[in-house]
N, C-alpha and C positions, 0 to 999 in steps of 0.2 A: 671482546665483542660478543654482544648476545645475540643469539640465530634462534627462529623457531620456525617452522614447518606450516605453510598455509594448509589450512584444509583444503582447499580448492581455489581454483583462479575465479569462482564467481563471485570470491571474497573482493575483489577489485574491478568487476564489471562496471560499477556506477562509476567509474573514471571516465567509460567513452558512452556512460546515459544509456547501461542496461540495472535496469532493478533487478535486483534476486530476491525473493523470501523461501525459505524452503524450513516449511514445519512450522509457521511462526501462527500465533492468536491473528485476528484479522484486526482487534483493537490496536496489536503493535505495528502492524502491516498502513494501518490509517494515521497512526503518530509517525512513521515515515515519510508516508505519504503528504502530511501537514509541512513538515522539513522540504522536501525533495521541492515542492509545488506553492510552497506558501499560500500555503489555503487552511483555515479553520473546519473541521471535520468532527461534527458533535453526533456522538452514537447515543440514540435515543432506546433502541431495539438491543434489549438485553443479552437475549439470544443471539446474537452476536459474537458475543464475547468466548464462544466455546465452537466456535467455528476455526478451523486451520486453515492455512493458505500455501499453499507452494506451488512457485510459480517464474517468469521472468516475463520484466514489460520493459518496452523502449520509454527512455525519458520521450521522444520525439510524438508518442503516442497518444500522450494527455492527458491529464486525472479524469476527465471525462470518459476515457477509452476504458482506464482500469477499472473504475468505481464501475462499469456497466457489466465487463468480464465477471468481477467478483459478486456484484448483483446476480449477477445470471447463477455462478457456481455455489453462492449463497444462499439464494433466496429471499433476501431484503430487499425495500422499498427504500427509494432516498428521494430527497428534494436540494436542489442547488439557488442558493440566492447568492449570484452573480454582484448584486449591488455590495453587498456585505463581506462576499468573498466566503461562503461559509456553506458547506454540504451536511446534510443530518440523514442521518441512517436513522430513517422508520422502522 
């Protein structure tokens, strides 16, 4: 039997729908996010890409809630088309 050592229990928080990113790009943090929420997320705003994130969100919260958080702690513009199912980071 092979055993290894979690880094941390936040390695398994998304079992009861808490996110963790800790240290991660915000482009990986939104390719989660596409996963978690099945929703399309096209980052247009380049400057982006060199932005970190560390952080924890309730699944319960809603891509809506985080995408505004990290707006705020980011500084990016976004727009949502709901019809399409698709968020673009300005």
């Amino acid at each position: 039997m092979i055993t290894t050592q979690l880094e941390s229990e936040d390695d398994f928080l998304w079992r009861i729908g808490i996110y963790v990113f800790k240290n991660e790009s915000l482009v990986d943090v939104f390719k989660k996010l596409e996963q978690y929420y099945q929703v399309q997320i096209q980052v247009k705003n380049k400057q982006v890409a060199s932005h970190m994130c560390t952080g924890k969100f309730s699944q319960k919260e809603g891509i809506e809630h985080i995408i505004k958080v990290l707006q705020k702690a980011s500084g990016f513009q976004y727009k949502r088309d709901e019809e399409r199912n698709i968020i673009t980071i300005l």
